[in-house]
PyMOL Python script that loads the backbone (N, CA, C, O; Angstrom):
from pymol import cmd

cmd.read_pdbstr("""\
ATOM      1  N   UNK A   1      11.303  70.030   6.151  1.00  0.00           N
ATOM      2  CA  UNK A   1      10.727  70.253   7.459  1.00  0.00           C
ATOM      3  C   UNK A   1      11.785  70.888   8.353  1.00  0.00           C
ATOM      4  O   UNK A   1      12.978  70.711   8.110  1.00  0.00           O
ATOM      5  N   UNK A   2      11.336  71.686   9.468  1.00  0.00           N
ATOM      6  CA  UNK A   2      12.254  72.389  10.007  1.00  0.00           C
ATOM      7  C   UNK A   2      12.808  71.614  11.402  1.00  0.00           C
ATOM      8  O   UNK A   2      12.553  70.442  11.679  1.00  0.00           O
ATOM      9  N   UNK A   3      13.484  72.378  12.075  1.00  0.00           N
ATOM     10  CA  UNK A   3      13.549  71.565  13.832  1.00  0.00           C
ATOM     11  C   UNK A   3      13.032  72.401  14.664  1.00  0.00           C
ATOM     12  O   UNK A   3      12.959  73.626  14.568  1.00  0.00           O
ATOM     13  N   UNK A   4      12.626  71.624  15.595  1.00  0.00           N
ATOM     14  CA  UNK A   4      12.422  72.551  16.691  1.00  0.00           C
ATOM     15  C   UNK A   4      13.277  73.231  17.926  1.00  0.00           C
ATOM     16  O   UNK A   4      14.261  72.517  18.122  1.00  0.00           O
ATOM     17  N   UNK A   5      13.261  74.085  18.615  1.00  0.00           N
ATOM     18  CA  UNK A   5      14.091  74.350  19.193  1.00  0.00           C
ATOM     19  C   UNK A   5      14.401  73.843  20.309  1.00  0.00           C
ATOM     20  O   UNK A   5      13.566  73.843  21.213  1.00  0.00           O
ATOM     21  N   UNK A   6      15.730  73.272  20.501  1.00  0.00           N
ATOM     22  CA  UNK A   6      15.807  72.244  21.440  1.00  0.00           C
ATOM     23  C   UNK A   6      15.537  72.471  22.747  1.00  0.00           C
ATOM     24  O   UNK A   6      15.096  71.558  23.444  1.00  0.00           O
ATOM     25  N   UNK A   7      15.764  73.702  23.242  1.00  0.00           N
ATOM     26  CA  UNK A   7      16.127  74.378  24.565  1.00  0.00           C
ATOM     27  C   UNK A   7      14.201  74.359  24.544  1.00  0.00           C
ATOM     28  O   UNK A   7      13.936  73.605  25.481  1.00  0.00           O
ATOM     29  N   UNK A   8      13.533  74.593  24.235  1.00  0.00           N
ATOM     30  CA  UNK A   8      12.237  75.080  24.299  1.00  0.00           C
ATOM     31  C   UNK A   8      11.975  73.463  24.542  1.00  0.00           C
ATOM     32  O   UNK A   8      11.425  73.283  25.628  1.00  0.00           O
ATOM     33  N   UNK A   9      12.238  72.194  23.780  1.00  0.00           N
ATOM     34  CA  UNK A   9      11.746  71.215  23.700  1.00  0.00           C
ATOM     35  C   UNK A   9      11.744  70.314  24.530  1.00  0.00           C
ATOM     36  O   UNK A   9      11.283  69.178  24.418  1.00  0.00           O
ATOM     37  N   UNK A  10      12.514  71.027  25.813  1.00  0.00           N
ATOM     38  CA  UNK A  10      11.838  69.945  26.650  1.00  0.00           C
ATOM     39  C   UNK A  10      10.939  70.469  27.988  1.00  0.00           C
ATOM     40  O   UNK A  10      11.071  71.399  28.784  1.00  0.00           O
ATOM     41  N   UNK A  11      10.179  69.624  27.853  1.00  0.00           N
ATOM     42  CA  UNK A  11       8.945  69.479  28.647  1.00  0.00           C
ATOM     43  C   UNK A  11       9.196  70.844  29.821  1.00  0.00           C
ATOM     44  O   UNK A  11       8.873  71.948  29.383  1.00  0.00           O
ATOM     45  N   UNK A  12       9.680  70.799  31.078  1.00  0.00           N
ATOM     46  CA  UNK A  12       9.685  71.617  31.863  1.00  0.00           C
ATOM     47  C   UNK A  12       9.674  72.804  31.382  1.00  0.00           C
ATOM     48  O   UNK A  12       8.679  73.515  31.523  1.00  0.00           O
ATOM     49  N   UNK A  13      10.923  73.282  30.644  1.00  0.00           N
ATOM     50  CA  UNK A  13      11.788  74.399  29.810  1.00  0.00           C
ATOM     51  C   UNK A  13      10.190  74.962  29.419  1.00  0.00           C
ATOM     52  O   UNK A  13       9.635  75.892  30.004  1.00  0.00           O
ATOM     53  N   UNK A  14       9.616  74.180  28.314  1.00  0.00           N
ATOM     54  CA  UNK A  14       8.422  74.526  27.678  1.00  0.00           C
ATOM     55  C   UNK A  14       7.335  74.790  28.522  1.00  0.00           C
ATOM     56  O   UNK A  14       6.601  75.621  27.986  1.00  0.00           O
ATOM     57  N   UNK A  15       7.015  74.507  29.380  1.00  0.00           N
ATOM     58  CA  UNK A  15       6.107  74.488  30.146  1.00  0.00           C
ATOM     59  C   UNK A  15       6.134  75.829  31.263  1.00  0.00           C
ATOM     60  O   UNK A  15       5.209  76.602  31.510  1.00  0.00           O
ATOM     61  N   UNK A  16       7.070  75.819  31.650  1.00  0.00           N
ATOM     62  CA  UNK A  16       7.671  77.149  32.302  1.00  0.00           C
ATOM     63  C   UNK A  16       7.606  78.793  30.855  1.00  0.00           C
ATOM     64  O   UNK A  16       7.186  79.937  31.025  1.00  0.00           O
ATOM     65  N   UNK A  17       8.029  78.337  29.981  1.00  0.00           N
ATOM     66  CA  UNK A  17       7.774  79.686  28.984  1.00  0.00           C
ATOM     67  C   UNK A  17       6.657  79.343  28.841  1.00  0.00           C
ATOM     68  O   UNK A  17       6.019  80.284  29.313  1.00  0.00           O
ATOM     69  N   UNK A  18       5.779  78.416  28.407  1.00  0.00           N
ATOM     70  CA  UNK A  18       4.361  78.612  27.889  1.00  0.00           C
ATOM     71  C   UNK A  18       3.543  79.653  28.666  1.00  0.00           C
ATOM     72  O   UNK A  18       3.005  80.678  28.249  1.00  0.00           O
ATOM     73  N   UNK A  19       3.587  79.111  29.950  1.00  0.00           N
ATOM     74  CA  UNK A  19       2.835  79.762  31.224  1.00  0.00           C
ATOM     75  C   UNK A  19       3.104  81.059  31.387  1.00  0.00           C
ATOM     76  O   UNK A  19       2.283  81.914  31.719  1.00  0.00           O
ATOM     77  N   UNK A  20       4.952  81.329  31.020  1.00  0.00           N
ATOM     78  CA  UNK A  20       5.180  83.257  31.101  1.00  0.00           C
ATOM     79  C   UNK A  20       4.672  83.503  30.097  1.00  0.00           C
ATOM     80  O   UNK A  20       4.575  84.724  29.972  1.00  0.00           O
ATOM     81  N   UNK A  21       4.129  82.766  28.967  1.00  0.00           N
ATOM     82  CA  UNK A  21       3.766  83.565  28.043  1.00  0.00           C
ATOM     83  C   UNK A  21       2.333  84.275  28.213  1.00  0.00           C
ATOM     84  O   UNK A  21       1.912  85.236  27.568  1.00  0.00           O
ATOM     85  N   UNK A  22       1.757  83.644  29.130  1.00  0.00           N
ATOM     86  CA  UNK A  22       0.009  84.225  29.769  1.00  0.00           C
ATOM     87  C   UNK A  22      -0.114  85.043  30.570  1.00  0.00           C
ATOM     88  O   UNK A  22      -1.184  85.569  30.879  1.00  0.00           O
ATOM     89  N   UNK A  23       1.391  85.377  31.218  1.00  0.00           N
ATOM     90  CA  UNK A  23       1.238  86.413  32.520  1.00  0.00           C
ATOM     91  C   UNK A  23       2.073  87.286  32.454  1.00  0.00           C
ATOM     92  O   UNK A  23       2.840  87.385  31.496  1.00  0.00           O
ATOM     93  N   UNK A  24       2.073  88.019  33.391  1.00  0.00           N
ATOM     94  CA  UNK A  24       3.471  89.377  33.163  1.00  0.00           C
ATOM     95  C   UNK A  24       4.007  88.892  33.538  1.00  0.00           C
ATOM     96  O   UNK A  24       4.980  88.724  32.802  1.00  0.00           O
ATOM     97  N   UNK A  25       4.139  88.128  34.916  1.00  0.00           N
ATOM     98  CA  UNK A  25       5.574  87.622  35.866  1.00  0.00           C
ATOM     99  C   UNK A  25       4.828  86.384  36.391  1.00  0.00           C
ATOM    100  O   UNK A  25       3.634  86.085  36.385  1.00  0.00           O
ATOM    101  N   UNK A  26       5.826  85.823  36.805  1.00  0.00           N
ATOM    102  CA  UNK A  26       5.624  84.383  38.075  1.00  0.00           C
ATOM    103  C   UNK A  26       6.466  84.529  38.384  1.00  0.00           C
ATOM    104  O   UNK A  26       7.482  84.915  37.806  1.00  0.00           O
ATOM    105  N   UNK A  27       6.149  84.085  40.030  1.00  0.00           N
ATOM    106  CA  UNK A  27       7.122  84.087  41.064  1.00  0.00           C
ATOM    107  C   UNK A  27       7.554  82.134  41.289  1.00  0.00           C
ATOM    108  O   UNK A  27       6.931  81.096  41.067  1.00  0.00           O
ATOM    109  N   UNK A  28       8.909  82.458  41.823  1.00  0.00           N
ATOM    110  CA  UNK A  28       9.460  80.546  41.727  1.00  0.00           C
ATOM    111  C   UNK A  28       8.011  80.029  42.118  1.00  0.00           C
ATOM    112  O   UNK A  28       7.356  79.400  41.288  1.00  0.00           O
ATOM    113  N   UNK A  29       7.549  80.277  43.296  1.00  0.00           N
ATOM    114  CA  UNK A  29       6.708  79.499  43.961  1.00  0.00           C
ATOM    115  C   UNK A  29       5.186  79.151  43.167  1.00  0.00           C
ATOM    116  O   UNK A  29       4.470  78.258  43.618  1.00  0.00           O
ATOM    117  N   UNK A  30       4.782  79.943  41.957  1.00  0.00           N
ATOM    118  CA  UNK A  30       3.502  79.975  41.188  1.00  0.00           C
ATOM    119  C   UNK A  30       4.415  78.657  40.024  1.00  0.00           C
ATOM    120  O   UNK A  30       3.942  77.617  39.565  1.00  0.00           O
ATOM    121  N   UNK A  31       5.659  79.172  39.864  1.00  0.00           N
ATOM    122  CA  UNK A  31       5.967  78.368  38.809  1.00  0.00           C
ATOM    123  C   UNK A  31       6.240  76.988  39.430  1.00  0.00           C
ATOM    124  O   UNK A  31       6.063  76.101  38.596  1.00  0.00           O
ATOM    125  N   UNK A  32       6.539  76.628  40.388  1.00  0.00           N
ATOM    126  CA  UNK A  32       6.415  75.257  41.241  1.00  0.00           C
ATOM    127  C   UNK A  32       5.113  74.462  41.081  1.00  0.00           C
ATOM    128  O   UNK A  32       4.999  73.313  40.654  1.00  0.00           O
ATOM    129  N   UNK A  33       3.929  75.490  41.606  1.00  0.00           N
ATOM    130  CA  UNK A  33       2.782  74.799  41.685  1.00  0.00           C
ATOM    131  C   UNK A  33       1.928  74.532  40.136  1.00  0.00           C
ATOM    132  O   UNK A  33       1.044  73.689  39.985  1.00  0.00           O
ATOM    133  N   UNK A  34       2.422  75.444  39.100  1.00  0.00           N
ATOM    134  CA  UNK A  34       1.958  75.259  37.735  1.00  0.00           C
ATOM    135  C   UNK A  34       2.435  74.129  37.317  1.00  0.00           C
ATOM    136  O   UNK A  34       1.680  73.331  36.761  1.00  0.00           O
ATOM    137  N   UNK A  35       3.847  73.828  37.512  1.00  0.00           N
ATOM    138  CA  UNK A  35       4.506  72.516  36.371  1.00  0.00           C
ATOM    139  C   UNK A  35       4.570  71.675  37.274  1.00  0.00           C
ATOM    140  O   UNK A  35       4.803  70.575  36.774  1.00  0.00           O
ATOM    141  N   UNK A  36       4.439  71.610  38.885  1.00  0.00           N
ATOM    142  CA  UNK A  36       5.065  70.336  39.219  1.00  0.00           C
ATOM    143  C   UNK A  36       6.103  70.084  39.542  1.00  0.00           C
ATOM    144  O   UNK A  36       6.231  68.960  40.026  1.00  0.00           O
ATOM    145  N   UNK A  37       7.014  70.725  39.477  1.00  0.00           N
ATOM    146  CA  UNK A  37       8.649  70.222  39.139  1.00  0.00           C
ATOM    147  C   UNK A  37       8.674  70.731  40.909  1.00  0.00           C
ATOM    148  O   UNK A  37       7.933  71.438  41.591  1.00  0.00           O
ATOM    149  N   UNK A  38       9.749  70.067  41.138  1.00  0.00           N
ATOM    150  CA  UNK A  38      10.929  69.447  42.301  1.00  0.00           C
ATOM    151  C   UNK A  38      11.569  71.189  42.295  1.00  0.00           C
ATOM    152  O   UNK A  38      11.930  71.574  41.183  1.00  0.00           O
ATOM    153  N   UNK A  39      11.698  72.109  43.351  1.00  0.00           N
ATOM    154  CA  UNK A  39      12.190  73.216  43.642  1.00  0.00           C
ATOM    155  C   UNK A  39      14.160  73.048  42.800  1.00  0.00           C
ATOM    156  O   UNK A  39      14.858  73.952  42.342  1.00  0.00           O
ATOM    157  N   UNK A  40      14.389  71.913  42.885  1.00  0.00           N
ATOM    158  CA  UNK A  40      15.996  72.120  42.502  1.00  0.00           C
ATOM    159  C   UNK A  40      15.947  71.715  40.817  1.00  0.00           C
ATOM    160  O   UNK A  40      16.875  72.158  40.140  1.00  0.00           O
ATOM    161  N   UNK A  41      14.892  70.889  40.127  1.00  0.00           N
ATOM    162  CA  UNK A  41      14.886  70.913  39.068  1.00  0.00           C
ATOM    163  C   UNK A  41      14.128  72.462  38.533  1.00  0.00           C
ATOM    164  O   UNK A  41      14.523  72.939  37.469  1.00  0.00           O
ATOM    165  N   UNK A  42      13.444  72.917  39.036  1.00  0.00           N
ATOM    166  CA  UNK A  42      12.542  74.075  38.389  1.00  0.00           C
ATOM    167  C   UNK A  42      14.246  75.217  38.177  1.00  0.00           C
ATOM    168  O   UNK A  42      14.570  75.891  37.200  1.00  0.00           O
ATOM    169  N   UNK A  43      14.857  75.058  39.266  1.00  0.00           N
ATOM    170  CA  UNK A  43      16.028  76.449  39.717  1.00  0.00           C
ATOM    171  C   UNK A  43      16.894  75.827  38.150  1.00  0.00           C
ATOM    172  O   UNK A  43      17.180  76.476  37.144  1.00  0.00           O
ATOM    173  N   UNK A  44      17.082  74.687  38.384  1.00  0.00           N
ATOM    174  CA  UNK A  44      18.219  74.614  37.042  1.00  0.00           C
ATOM    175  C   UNK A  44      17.339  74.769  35.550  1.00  0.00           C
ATOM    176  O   UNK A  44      18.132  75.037  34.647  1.00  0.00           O
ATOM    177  N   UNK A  45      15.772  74.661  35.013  1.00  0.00           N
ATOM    178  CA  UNK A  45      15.919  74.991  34.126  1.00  0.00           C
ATOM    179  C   UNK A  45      15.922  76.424  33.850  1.00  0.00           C
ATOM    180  O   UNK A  45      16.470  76.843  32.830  1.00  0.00           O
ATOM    181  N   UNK A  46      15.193  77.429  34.916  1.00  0.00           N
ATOM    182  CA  UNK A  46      15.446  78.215  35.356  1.00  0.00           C
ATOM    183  C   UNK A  46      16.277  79.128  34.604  1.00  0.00           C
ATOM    184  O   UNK A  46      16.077  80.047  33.810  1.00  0.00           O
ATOM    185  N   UNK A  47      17.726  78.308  35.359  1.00  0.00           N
ATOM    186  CA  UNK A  47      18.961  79.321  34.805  1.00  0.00           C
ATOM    187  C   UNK A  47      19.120  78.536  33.402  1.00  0.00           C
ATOM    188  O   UNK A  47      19.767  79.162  32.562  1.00  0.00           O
ATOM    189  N   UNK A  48      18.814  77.728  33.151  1.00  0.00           N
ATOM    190  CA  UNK A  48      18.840  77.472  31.694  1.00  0.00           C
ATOM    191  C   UNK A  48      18.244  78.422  30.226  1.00  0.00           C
ATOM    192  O   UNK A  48      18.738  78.631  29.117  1.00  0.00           O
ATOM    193  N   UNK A  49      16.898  78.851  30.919  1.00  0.00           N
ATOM    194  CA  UNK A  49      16.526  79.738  29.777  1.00  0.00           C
ATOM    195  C   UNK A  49      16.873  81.214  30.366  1.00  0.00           C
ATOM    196  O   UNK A  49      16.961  82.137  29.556  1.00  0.00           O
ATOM    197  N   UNK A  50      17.031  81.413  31.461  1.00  0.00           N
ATOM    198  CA  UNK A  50      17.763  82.962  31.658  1.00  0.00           C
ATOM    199  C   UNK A  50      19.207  82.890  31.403  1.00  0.00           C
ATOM    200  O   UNK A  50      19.721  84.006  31.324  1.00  0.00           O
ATOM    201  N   UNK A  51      20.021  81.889  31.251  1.00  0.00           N
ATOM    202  CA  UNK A  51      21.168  81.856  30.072  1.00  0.00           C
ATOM    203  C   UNK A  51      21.121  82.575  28.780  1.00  0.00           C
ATOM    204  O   UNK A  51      21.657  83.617  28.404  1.00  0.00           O
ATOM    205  N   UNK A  52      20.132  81.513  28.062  1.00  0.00           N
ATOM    206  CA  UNK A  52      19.863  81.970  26.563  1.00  0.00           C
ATOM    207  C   UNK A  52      19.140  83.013  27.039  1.00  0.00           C
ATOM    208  O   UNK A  52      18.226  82.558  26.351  1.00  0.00           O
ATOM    209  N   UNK A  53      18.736  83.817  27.466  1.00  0.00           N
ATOM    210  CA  UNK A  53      18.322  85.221  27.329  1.00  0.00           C
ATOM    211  C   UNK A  53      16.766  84.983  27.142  1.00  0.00           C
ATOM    212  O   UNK A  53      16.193  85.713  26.333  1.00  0.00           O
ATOM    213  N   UNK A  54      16.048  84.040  27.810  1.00  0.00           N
ATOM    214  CA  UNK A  54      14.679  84.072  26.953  1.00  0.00           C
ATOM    215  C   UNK A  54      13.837  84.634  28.578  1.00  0.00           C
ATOM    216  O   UNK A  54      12.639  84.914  28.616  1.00  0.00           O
ATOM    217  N   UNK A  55      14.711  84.698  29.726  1.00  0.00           N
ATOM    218  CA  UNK A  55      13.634  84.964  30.778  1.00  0.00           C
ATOM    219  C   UNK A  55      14.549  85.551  31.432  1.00  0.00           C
ATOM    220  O   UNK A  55      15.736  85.230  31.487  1.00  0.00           O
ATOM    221  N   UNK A  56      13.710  86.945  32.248  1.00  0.00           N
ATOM    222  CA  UNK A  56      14.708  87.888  32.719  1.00  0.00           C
ATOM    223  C   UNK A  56      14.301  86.906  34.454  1.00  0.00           C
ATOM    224  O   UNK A  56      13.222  86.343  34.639  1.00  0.00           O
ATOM    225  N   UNK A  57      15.653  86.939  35.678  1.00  0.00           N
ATOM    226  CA  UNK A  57      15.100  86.915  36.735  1.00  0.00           C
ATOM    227  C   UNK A  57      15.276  87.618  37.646  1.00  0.00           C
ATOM    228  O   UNK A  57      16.453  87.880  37.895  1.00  0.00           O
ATOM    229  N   UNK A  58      14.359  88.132  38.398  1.00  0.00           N
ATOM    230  CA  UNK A  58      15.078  89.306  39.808  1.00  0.00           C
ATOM    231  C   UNK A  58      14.369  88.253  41.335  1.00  0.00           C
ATOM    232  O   UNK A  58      13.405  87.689  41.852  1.00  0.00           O
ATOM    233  N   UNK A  59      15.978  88.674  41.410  1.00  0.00           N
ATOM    234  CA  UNK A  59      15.435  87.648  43.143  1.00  0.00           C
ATOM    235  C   UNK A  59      15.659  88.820  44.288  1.00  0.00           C
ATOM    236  O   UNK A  59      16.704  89.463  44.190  1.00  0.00           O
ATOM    237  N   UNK A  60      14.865  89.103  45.231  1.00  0.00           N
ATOM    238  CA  UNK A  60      15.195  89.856  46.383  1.00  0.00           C
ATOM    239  C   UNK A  60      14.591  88.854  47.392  1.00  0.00           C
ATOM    240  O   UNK A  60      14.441  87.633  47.363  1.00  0.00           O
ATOM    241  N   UNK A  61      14.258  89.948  48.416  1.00  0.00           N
ATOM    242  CA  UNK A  61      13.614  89.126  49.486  1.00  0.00           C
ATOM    243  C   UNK A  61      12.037  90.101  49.870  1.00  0.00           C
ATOM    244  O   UNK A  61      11.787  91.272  49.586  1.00  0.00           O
ATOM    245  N   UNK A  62      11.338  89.265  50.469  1.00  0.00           N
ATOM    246  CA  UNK A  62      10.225  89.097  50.749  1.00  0.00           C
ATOM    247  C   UNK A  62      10.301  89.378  52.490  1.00  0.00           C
ATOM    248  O   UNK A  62      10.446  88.252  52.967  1.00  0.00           O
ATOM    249  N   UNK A  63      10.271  90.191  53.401  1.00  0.00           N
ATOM    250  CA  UNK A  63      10.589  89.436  54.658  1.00  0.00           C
ATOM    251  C   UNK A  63      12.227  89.099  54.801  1.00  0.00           C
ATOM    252  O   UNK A  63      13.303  89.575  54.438  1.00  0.00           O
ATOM    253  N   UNK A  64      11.761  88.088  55.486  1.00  0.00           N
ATOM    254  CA  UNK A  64      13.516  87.461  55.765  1.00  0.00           C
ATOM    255  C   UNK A  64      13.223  86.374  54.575  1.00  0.00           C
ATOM    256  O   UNK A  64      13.957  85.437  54.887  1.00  0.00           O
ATOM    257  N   UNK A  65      12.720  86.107  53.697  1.00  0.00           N
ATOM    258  CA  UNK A  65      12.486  85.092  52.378  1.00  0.00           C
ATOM    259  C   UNK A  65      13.220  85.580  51.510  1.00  0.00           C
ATOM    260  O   UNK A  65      13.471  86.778  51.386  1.00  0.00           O
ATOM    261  N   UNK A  66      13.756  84.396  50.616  1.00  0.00           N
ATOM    262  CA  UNK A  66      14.272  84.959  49.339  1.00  0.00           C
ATOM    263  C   UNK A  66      12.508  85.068  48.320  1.00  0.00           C
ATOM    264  O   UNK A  66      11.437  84.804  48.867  1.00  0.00           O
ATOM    265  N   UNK A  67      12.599  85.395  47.193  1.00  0.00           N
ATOM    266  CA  UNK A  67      12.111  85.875  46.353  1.00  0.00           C
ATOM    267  C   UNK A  67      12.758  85.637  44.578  1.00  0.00           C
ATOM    268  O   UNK A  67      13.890  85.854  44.146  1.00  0.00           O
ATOM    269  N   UNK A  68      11.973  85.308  44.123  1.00  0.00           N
ATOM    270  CA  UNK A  68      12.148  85.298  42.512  1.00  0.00           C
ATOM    271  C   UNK A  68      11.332  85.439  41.823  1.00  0.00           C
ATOM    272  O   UNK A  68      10.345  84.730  41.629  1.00  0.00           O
ATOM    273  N   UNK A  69      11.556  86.120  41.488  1.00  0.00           N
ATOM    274  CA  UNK A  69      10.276  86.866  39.934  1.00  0.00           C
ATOM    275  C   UNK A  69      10.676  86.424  38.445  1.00  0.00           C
ATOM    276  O   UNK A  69      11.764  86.856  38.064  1.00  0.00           O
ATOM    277  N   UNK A  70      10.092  85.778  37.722  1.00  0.00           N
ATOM    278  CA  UNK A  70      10.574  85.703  36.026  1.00  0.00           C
ATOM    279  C   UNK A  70       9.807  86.453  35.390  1.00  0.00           C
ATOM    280  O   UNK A  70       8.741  86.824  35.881  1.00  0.00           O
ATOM    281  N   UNK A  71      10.117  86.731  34.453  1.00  0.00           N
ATOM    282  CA  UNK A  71       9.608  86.813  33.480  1.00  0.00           C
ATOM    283  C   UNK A  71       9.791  87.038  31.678  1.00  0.00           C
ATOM    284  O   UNK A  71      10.956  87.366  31.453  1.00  0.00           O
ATOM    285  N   UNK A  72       9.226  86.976  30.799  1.00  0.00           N
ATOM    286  CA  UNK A  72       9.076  86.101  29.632  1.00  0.00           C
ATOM    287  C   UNK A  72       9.836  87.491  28.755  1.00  0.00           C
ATOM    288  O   UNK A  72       9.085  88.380  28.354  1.00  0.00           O
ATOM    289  N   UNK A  73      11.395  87.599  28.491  1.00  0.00           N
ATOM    290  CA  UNK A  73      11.753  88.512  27.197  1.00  0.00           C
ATOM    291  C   UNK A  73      11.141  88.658  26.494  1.00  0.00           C
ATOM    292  O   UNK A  73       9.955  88.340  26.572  1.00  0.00           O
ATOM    293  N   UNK A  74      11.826  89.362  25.203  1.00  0.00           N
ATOM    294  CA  UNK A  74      11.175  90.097  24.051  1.00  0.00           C
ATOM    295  C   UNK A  74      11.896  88.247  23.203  1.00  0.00           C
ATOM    296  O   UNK A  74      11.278  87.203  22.993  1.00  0.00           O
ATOM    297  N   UNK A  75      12.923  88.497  23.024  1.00  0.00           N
ATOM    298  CA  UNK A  75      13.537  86.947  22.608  1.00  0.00           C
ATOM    299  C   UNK A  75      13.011  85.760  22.861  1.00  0.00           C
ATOM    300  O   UNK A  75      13.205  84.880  22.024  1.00  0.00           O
ATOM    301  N   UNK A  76      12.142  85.419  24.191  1.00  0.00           N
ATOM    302  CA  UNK A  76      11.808  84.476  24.950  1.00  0.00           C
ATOM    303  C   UNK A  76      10.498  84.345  23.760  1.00  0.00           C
ATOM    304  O   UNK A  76      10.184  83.293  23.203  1.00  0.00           O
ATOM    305  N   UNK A  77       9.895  85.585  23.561  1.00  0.00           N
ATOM    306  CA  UNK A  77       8.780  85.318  23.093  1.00  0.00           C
ATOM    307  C   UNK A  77       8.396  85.314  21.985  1.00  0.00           C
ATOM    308  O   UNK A  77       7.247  85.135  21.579  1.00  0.00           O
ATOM    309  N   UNK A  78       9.923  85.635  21.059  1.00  0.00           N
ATOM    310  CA  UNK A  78       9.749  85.274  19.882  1.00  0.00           C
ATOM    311  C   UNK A  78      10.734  83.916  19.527  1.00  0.00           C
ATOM    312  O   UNK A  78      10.831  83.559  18.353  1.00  0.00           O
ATOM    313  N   UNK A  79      11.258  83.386  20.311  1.00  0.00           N
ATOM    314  CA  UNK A  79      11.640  82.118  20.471  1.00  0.00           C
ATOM    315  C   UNK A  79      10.382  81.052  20.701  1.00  0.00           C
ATOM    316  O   UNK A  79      10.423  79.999  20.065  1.00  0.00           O
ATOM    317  N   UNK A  80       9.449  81.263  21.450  1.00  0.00           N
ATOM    318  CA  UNK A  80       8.442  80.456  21.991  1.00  0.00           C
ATOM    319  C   UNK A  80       7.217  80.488  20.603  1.00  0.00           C
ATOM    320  O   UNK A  80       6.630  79.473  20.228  1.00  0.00           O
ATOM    321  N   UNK A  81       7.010  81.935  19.962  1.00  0.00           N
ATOM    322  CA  UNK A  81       5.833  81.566  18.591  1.00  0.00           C
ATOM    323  C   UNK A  81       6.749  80.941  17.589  1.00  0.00           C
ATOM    324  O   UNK A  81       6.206  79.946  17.109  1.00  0.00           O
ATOM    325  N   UNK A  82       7.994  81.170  17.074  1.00  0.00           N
ATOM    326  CA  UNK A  82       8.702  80.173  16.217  1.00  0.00           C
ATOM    327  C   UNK A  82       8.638  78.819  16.487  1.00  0.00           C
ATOM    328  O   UNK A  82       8.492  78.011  15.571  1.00  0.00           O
ATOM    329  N   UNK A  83       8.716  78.536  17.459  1.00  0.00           N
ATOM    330  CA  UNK A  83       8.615  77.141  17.968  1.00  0.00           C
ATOM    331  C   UNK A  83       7.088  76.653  17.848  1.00  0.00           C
ATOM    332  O   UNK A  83       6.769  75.693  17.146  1.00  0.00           O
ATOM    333  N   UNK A  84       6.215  77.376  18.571  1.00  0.00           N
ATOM    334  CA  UNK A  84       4.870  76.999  18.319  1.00  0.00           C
ATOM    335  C   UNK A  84       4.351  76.844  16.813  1.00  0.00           C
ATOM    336  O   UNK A  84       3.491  76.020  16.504  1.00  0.00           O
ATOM    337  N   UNK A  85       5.069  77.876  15.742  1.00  0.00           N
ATOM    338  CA  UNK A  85       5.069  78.054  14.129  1.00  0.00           C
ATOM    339  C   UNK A  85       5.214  76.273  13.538  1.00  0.00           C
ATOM    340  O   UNK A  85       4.483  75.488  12.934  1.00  0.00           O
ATOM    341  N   UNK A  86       6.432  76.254  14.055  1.00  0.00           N
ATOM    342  CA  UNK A  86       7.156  75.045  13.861  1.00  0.00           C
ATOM    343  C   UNK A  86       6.692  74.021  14.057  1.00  0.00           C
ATOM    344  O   UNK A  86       6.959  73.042  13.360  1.00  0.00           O
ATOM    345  N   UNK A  87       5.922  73.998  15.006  1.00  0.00           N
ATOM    346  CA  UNK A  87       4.880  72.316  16.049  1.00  0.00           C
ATOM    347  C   UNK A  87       4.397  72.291  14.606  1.00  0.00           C
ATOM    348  O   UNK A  87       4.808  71.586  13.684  1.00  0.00           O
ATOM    349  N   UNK A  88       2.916  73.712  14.611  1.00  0.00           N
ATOM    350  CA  UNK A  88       1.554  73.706  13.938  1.00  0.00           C
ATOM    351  C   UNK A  88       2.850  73.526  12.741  1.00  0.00           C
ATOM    352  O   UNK A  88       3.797  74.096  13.284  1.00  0.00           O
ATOM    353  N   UNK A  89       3.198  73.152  11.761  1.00  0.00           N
ATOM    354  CA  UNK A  89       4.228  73.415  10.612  1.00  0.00           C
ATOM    355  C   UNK A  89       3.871  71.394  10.240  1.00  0.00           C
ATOM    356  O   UNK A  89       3.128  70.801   9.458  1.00  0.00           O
ATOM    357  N   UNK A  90       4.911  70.945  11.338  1.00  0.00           N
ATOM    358  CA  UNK A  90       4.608  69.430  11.425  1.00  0.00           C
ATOM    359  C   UNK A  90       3.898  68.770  11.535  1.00  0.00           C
ATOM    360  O   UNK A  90       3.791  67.697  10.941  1.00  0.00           O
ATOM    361  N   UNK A  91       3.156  69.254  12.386  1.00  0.00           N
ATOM    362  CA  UNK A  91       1.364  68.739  12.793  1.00  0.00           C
ATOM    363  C   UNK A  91       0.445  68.873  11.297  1.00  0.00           C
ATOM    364  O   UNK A  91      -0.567  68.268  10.943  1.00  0.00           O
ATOM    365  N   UNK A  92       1.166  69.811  10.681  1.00  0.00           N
ATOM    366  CA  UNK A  92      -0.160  70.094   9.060  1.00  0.00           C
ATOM    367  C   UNK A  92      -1.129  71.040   9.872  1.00  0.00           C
ATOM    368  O   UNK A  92      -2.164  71.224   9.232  1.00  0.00           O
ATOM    369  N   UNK A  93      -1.111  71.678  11.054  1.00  0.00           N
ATOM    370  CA  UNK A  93      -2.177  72.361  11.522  1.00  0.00           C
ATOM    371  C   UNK A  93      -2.327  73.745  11.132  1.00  0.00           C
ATOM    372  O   UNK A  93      -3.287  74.400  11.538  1.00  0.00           O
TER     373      UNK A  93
END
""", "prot")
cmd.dss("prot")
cmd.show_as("cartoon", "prot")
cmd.util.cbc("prot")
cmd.orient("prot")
């Protein structure tokens, strides 16, 4: 049996790529109201998967607002069906 990928495996992390995986972009504020998460936890996983290279981010401003746009790499998204491979793999699905 294989592993899964850790960075993907937890909850927020996953939940945040799942969702880029349905859209072209989200902005911080769509990705706030999708998962739930606390504005300072969403920012750190954030830079967690735009570390590993799986989500590009551009921040400008809006107005006098900041602004952040993600969205889902070429890596991100073949990081995210390996992983999904991997679930359905364990599951027997």
């Amino acid at each position: 049996m294989g592993k899964l990928n850790p960075l993907l495996h937890q909850e927020l992390r996953l939940a945040i790529v799942s969702f880029l995986a349905t859209v072209e972009s989200a902005d911080f504020k769509k990705l706030t109201e999708v998962t739930g998460a606390s504005k300072g936890n969403l920012s750190v996983q954030i830079t967690k998967l735009q570390t590993a290279k799986y989500i590009d981010v551009t921040k400008s401003f809006k107005g006098n607002y900041p602004h952040t746009d993600c969205i889902l790499t070429e890596q991100g998204k073949t990081e995210y069906a390996g992983y999904i491979k991997e679930l359905k793999q364990m599951l027997k699905l």
